[in-house]
C-alpha positions as CSV (number, residue, x, y, z in Angstrom):
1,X,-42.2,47.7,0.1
2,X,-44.7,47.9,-2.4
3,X,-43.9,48.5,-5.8
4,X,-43.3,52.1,-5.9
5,X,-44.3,51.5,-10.0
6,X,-47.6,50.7,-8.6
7,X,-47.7,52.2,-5.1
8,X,-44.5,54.4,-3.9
9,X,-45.4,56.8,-1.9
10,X,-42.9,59.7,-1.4
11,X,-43.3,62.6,1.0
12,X,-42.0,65.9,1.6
13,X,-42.3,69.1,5.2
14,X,-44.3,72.3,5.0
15,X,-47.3,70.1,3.7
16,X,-49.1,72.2,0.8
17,X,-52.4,69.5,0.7
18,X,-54.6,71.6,-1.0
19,X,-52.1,74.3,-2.3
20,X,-50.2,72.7,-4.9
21,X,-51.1,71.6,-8.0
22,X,-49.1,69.3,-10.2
23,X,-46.4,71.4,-11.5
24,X,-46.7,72.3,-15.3
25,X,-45.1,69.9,-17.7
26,X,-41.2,70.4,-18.3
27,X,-39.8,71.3,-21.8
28,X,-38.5,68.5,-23.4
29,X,-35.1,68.6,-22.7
30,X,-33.5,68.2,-19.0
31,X,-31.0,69.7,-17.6
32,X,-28.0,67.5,-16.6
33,X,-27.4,69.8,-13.5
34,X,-29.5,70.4,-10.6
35,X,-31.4,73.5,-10.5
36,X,-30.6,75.7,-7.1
37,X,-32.2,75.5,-4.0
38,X,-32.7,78.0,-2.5
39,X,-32.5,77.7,1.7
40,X,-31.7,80.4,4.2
41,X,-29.4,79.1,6.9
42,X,-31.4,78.8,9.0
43,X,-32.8,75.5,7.4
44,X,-30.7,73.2,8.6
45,X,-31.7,74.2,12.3
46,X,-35.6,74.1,11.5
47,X,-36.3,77.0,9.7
48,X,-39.7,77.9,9.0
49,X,-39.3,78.2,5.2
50,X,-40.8,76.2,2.5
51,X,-38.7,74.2,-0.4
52,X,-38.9,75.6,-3.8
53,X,-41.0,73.2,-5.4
54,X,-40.1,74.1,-8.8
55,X,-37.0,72.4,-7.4
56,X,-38.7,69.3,-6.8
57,X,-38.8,67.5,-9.6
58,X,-36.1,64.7,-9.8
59,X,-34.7,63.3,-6.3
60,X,-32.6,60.1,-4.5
61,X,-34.1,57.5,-3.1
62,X,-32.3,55.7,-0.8
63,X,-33.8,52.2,0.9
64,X,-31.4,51.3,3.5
65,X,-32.3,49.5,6.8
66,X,-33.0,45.9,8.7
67,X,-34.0,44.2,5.3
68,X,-30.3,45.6,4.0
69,X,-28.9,43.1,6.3
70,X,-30.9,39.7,5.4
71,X,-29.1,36.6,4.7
72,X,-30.2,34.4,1.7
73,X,-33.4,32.9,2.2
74,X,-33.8,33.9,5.8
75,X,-37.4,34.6,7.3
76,X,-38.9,36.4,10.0
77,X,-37.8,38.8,11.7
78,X,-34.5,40.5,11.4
79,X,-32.7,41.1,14.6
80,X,-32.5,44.5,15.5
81,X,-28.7,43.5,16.6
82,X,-28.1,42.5,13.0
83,X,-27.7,46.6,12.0
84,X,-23.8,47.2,11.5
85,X,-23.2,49.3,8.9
86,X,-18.9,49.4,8.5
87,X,-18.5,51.9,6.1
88,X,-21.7,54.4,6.5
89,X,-20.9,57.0,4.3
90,X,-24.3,59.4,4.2
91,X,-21.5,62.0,2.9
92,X,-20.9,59.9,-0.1
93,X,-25.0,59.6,-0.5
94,X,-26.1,63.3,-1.0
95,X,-22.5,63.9,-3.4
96,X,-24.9,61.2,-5.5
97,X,-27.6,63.0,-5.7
98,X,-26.0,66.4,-6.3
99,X,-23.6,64.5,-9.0
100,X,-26.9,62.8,-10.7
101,X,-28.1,66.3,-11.2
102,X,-31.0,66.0,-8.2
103,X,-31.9,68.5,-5.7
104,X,-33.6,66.2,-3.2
105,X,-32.7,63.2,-1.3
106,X,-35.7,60.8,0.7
107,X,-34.1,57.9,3.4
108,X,-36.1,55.0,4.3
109,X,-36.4,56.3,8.3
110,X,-39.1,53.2,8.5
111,X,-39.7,50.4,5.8
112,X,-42.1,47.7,5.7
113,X,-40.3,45.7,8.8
114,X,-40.9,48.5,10.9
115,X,-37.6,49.3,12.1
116,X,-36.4,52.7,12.9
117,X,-33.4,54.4,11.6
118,X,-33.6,56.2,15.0
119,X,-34.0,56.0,18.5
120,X,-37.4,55.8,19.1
121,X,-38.6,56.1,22.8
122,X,-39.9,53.2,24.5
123,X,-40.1,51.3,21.1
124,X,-38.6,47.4,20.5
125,X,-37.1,47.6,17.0
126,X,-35.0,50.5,16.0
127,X,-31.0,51.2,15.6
128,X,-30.6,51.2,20.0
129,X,-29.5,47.7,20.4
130,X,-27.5,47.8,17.3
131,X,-23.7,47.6,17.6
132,X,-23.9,51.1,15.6
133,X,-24.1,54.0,17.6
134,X,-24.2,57.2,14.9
135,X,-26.9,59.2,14.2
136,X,-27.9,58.5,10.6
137,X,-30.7,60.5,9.9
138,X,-28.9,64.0,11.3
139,X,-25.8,62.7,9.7
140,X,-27.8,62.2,6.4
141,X,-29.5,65.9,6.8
142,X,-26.1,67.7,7.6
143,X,-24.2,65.7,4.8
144,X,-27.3,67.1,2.5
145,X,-27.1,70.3,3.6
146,X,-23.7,70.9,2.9
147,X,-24.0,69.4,-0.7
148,X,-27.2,71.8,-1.8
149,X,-29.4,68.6,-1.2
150,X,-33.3,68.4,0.4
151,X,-33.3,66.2,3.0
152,X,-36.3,64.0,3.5
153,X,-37.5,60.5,5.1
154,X,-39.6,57.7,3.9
155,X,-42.0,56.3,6.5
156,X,-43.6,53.4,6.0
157,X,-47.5,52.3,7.0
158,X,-47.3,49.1,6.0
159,X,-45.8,47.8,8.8
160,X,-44.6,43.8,9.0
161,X,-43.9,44.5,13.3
162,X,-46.7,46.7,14.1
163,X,-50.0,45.4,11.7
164,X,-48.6,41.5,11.9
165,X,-48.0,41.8,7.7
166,X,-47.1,44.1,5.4
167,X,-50.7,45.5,4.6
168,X,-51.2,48.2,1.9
169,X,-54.7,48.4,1.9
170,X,-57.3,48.3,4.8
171,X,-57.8,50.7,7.4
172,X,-54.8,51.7,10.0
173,X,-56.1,50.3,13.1
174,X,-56.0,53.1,16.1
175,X,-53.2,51.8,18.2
176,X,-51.3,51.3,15.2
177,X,-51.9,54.9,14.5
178,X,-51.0,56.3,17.9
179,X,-47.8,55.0,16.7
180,X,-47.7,56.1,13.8
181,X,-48.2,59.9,15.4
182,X,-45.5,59.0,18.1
183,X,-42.6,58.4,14.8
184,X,-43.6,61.2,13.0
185,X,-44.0,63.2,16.0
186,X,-40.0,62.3,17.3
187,X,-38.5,62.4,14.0
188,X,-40.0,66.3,13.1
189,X,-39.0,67.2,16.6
190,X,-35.7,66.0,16.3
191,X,-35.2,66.7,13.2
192,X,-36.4,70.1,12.0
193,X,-34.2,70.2,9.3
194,X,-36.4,67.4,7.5
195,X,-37.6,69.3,4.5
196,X,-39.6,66.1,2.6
197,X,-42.1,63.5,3.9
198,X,-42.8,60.5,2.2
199,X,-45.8,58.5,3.7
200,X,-45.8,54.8,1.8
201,X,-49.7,53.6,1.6
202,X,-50.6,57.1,2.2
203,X,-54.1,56.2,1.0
204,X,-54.9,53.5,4.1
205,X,-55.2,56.7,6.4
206,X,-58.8,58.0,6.6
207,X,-59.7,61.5,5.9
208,X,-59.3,62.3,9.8
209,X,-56.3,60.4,10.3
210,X,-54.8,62.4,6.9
211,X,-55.5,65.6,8.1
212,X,-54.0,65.0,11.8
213,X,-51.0,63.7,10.3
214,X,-50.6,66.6,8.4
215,X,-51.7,68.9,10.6
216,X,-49.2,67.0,13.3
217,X,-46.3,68.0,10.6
218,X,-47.0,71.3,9.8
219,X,-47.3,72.3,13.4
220,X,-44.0,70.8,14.0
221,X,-41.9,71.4,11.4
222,X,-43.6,73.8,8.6
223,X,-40.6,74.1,6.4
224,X,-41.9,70.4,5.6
225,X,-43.3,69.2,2.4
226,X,-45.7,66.0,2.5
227,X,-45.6,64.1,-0.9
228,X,-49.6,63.0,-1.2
229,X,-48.8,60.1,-3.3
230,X,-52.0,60.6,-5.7
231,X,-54.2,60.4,-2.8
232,X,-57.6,60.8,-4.3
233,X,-59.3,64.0,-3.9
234,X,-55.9,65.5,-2.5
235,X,-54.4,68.3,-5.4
236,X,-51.1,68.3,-3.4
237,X,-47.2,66.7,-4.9
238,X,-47.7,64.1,-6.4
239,X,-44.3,61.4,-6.9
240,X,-43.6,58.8,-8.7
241,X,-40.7,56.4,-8.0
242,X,-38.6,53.5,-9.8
243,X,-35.4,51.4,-9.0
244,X,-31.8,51.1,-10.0
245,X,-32.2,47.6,-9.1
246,X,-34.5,45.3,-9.6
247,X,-36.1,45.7,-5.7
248,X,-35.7,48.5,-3.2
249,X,-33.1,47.0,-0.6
250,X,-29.8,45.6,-1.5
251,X,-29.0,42.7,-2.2
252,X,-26.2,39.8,-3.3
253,X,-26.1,40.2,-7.0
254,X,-28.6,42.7,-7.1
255,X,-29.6,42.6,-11.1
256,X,-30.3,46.4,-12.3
257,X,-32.8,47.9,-14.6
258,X,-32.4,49.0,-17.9
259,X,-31.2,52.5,-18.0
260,X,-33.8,53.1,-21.0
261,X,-36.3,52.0,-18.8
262,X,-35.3,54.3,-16.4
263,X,-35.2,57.3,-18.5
264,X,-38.7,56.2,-19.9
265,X,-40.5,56.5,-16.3
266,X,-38.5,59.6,-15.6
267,X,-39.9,61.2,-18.8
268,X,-43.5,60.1,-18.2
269,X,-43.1,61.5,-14.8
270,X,-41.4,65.0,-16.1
271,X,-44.4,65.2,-19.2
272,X,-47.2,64.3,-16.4
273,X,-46.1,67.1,-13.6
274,X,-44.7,64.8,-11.5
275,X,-41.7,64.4,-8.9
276,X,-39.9,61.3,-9.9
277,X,-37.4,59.4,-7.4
278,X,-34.6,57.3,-8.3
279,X,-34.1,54.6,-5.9
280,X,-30.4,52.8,-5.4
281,X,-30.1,50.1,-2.4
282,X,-26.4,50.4,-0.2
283,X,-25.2,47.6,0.7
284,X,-24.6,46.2,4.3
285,X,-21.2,48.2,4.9
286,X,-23.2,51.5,4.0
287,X,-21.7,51.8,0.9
288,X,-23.8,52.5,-2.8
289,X,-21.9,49.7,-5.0
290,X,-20.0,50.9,-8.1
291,X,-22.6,49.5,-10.4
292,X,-25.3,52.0,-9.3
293,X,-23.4,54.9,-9.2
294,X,-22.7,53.7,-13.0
295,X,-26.3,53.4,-13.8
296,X,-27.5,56.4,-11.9
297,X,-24.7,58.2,-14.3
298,X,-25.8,56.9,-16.4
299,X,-29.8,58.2,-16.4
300,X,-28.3,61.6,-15.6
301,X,-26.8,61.5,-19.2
302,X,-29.7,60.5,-20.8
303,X,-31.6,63.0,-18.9
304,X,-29.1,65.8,-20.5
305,X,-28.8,64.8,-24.4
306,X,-32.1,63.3,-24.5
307,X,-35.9,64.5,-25.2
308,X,-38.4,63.3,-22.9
309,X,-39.9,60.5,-24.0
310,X,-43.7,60.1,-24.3
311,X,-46.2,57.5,-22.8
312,X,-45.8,54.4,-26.2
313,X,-50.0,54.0,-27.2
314,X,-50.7,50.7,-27.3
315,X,-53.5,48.6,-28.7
316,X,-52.5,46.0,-26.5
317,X,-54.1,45.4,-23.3
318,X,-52.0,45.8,-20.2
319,X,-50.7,42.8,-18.9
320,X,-50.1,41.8,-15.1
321,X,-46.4,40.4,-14.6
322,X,-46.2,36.3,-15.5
323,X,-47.2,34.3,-13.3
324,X,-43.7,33.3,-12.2
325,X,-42.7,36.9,-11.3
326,X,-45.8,37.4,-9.1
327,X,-44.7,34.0,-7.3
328,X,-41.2,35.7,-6.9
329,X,-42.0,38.8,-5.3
330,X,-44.5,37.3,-3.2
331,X,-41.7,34.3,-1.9
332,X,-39.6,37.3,-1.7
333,X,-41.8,39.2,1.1
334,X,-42.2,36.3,2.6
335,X,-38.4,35.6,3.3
336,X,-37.9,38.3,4.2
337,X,-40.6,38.0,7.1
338,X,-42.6,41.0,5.3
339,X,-45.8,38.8,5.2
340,X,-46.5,35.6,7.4
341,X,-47.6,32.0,6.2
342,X,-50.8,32.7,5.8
343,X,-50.9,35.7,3.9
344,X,-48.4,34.2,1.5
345,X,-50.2,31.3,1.0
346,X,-53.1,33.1,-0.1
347,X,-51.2,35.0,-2.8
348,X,-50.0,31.9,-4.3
349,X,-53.2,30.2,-4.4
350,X,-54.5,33.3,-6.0
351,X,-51.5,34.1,-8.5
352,X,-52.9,29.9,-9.2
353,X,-56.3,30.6,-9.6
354,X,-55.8,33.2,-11.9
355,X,-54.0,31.1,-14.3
């Protein structure tokens, strides 16, 4: 997925897109523990009512799917028959969140290889010929309801099945919207509970296509927030995101991130108004590795004993990521069958040229 340091895009249910304005800058020390939600009962059914967004201010981000299950330097396309999560243990995911002091959780329901966490009607490339027949997305909303937690999805546009690459800019083509509509419209059906929606490349829609997605959402499920992902001209939530490790999906000797690194974004995002998600990767058995949950507890003490720390001035320039890290990612996508041979072979030639 893109760079959520760049381009995350995070979303949320009862879509305030004009309504809410960035929320007003935190003091400068955290709490350690997560504020209350508050949520009638009848939320978890599909109730009607909004999330607190006062409450919406530090959440999990979990990126767990096809990619989860790629062998080293594999490309193309993942079988769909490849999903077999041993251990799935969406219990163990929102106690994470509630333990890292968060009051929202958002789960990759579709990445960047288009596969679906669900059963999706009449659609090749989701969990239905997988050996594994749960439910995880109403597993992952019940196990967050019980533990205080928001439950939202990720969905993402760019879309390595549907668009032939993994695009993140350019214009969503109208067949690949009318599926686009068809997801979100099974997933708030079936799903009511959903109380965040996170649209990845949220800016590729045009104005109509923006406004029938949200109006699609908000006429299905209202208690549903959508996360605009600094959409210009939008004043609605705004998110931004960052990684335990160093990528979004798991995996083998995954390196992590500097936990001051982490506590830096999560200050800039507190001091600018903004959500901020924390991303951790399980592995293929379903399972969020030891070293994570370290990490994530990490941050969450940081978060407690710490100010927030302010955006360092500079009098340097900023600087694109060397050369050799640009080749990586891009080598990266394309193992993973995220771009094709052509597309990668222009980024290289143009990571080159710029040289």
């Amino acid at each position: 997925m893109k760079s959520k340091l760049i381009h995350p895009v995070l979303m949320t249910c009862a879509l305030l897109l004009a309504g809410c304005g960035k929320s007003s800058s935190p003091a400068q020390t955290a709490s350690p523990s997560a504020p209350s939600v508050s949520r009638s009962k009848a939320a978890a059914t599909g109730a009607t009512e909004a999330p607190n967004l006062s409450a919406l201010k530090y959440g999990l981000y979990i990126h767990f799917g096809i990619a989860t299950f790629t062998h080293p330097g594999e490309q193309g396309q993942i079988p769909a028959e490849r999903f077999a999560p041993t251990a799935l243990d969406v219990k163990a995911w929102a106690r994470a969140a509630k333990e890292a002091g968060m009051t929202f959780a958002v789960l990759t329901a579709k990445h960047e290889s288009g596969f679906c966490l669900w059963d999706s009607a009449d659609y090749p490339y989701d969990t239905a010929p997988s050996p594994f027949k749960g439910d995880i997305i109403g597993d992952f909303i019940t196990a967050c309801d019980a533990e205080g937690i928001l439950p939202g999805v990720h969905y993402s546009i760019p879309d390595a099945l549907n668009e032939g690459a993994v695009r993140f800019k350019g214009p969503v083509s109208p067949p690949y919207f009318a599926v686009i509509k068809k997801h979100l419209t099974e997933l708030h059906a079936k799903y009511p509970g959903l109380r965040i929606q996170v649209l990845d490349a949220i800016e590729r829609l045009s104005p109509d296509q923006f406004v029938e997605i949200s109006q699609l959402i908000k006429r299905l499920n209202p208690g549903c927030v959508l996360f605009n992902g600094g959409r210009p001209g939008d004043s609605g939530l705004r998110q931004d995101s960052d990684t335990i490790i160093k990528g979004w999906m798991w995996k083998p000797q995954a390196q992590l991130n500097p936990a001051q690194n982490l506590f830096d974004h999560y200050s800039r995002a507190q001091l600018a108004g903004h959500v901020f998600l924390l991303n951790v990767g399980p592995d293929p058995s379903g399972r969020i590795p030891d070293d994570q949950m370290a990490l994530l507890r990490q941050v969450k003490e940081m978060i407690a004993t710490r100010p927030l720390t302010p955006p360092r001035a500079s009098t340097q320039p900023a600087t694109r990521p060397p050369a050799a890290d640009r080749l990586k990612q891009a080598k990266d996508l394309y193992d993973q069958g995220l771009i094709n041979k052509d597309v990668y072979d222009r980024k290289v030639k143009e990571i080159l040229d710029s040289l």
